[in-house]
C-alpha positions as CSV (number, residue, x, y, z in Angstrom):
1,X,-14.2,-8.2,-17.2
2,X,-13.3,-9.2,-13.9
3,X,-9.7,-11.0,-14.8
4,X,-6.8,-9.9,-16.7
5,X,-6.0,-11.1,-19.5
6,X,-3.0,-9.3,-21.9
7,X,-4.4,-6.9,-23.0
8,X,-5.1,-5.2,-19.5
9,X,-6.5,-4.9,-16.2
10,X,-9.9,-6.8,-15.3
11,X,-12.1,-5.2,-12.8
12,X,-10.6,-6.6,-9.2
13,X,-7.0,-5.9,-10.6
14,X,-8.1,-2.2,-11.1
15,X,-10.1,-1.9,-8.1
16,X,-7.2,-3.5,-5.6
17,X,-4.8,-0.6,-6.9
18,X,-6.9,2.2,-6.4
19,X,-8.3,0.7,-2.9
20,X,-4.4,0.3,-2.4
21,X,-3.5,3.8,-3.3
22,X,-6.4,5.7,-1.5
23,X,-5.7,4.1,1.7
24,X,-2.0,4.0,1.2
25,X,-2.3,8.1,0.8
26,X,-4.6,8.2,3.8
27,X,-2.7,6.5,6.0
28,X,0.1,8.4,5.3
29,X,-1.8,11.5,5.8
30,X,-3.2,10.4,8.8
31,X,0.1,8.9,10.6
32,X,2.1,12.3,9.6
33,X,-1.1,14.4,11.3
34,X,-1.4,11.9,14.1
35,X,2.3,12.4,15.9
36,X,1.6,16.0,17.0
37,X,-1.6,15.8,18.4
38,X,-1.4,16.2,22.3
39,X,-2.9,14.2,25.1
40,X,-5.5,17.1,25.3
41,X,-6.7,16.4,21.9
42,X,-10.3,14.6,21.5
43,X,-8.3,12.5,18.5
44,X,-5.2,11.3,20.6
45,X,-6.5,7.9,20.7
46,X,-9.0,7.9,18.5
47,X,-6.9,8.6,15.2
48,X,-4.0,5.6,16.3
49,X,-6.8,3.0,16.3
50,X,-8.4,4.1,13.2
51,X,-4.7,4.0,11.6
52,X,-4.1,0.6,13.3
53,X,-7.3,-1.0,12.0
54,X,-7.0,0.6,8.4
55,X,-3.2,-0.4,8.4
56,X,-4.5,-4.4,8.9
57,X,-7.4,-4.2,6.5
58,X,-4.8,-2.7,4.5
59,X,-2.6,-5.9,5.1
60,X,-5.2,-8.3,4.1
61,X,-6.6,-6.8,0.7
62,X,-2.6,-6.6,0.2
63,X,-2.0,-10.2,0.7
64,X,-5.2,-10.5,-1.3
65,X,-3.7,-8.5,-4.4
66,X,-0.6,-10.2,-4.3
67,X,-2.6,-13.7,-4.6
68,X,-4.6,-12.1,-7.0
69,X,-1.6,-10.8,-9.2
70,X,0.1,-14.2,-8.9
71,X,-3.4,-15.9,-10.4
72,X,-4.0,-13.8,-13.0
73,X,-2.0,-12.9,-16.7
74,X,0.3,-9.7,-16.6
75,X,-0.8,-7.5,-19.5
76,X,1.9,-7.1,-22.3
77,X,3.3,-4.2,-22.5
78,X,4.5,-4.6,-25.8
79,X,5.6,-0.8,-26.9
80,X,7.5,-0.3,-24.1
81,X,11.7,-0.1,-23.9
82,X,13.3,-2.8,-22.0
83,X,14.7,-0.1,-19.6
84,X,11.2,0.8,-19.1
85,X,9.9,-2.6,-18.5
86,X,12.6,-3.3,-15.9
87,X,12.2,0.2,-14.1
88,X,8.4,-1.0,-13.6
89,X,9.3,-4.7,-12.3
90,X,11.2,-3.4,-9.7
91,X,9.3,0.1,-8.9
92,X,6.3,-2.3,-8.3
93,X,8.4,-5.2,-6.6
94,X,9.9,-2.4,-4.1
95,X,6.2,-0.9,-3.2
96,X,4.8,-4.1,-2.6
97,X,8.1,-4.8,-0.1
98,X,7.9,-1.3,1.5
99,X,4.8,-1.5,2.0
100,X,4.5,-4.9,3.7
101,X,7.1,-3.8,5.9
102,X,5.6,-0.9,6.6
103,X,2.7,-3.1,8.2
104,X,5.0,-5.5,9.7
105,X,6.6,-2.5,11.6
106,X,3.3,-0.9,12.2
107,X,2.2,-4.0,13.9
108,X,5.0,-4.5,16.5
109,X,4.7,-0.8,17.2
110,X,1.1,-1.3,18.3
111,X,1.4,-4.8,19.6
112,X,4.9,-4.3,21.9
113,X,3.1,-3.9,25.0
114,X,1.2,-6.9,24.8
115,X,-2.2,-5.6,23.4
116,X,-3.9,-6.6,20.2
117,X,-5.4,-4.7,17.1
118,X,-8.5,-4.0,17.5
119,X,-10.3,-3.5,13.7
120,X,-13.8,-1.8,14.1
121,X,-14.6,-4.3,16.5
122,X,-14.9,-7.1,13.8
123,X,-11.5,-8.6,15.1
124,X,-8.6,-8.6,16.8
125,X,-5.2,-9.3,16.0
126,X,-3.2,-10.9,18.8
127,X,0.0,-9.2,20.2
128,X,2.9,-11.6,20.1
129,X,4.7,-8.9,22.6
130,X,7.7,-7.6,23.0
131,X,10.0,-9.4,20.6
132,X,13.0,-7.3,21.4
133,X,14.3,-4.4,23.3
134,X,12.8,-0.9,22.7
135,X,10.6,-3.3,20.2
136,X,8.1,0.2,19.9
137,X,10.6,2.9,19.3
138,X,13.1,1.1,16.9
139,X,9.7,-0.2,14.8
140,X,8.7,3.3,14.8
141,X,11.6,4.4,13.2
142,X,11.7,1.8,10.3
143,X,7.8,2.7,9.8
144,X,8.2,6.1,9.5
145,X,11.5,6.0,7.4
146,X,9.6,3.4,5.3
147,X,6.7,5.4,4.9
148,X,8.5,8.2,3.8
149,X,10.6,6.6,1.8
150,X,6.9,4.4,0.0
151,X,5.6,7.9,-0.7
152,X,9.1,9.3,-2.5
153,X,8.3,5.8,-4.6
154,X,4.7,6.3,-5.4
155,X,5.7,9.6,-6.6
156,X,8.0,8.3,-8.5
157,X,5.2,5.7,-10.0
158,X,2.9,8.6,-10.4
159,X,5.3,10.7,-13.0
160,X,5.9,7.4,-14.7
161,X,2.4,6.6,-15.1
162,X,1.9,10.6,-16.2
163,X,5.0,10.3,-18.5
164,X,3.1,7.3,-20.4
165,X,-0.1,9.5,-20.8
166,X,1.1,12.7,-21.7
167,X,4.7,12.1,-23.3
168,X,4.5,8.5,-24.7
169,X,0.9,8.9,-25.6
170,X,0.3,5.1,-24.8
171,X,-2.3,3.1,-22.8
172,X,-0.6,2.7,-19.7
173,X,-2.5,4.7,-17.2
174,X,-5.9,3.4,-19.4
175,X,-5.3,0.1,-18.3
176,X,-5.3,0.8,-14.6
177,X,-8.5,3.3,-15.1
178,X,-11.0,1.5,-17.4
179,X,-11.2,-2.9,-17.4
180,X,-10.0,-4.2,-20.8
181,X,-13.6,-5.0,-22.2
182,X,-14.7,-1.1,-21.8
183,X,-12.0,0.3,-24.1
């Protein structure tokens, strides 16, 4: 229930991805609504460190996922093409890529003036400084490119998922939805 095995997704598996995917969206939303706001708005720096905090939460349970992928069986995905098959390697490969270096960047955007990250108050996360010149505005290009660039990719992960429900009539997007011992 809680493992996969390869016939599909246990629990924690399942879970992960859609704690992933919520939070990816929201952050997304977030950061997009977050560079207009003025100094006069009561969120100016109130939405940045809710972003910042998510953003490492969202780090660990990534790190998490990835040990937990690397533990646990893939499940066989036996009806697919081979094109298929390799589309999905590196759709997933790239997404987990973009989106740790979405966090790497979001950390030395937040961290190049010498302050930490400060999540909810449970932590910190140290500031290693300025690492280069114009460390904040160069990382905040490659974050926001990167984001952009993520969402264009979960999109693209979306249709495929949507393309295996509707069109190939397969269990793809079941597997992510429902553990292996409920179907």
């Amino acid at each position: 229930m809680f493992r996969n095995n390869k016939h599909g997704y246990g629990l924690i598996s399942i879970l992960l991805h859609w704690l992933s995917a919520i939070t990816i969206l929201g952050l997304f939303a977030v950061g997009f609504w977050m560079v207009d706001l003025t100094y006069y708005s009561s969120w100016y720096k109130t939405a940045p460190e809710i972003h910042k905090a998510v953003g490492v939460l969202l780090l660990l349970v990534t790190v998490f996922r990835l040990f937990w992928r690397r533990v646990n069986p893939k499940p066989v995905n036996g009806g697919h093409k081979l094109w298929e098959r390799r589309v999905a390697h590196w759709t997933h490969g790239a997404l987990y890529a973009l989106l740790l270096l979405i966090l790497v960047s979001g950390y030395l955007i937040s961290t190049a003036d010498g302050r930490g990250i400060n999540v909810f108050d449970l932590f910190a996360v140290p500031s290693l400084g300025a690492l280069f010149d114009n460390q904040a505005d160069l990382a905040g290009l490659v974050h926001q490119y990167l984001a952009y660039t993520l969402i264009a990719l979960v999109v693209v992960h979306m249709l495929g998922a949507l393309k295996h429900q509707f069109i190939d009539k397969d269990q793809t997007l079941l597997n992510i939805i429902k553990p292996k011992e409920n179907r």
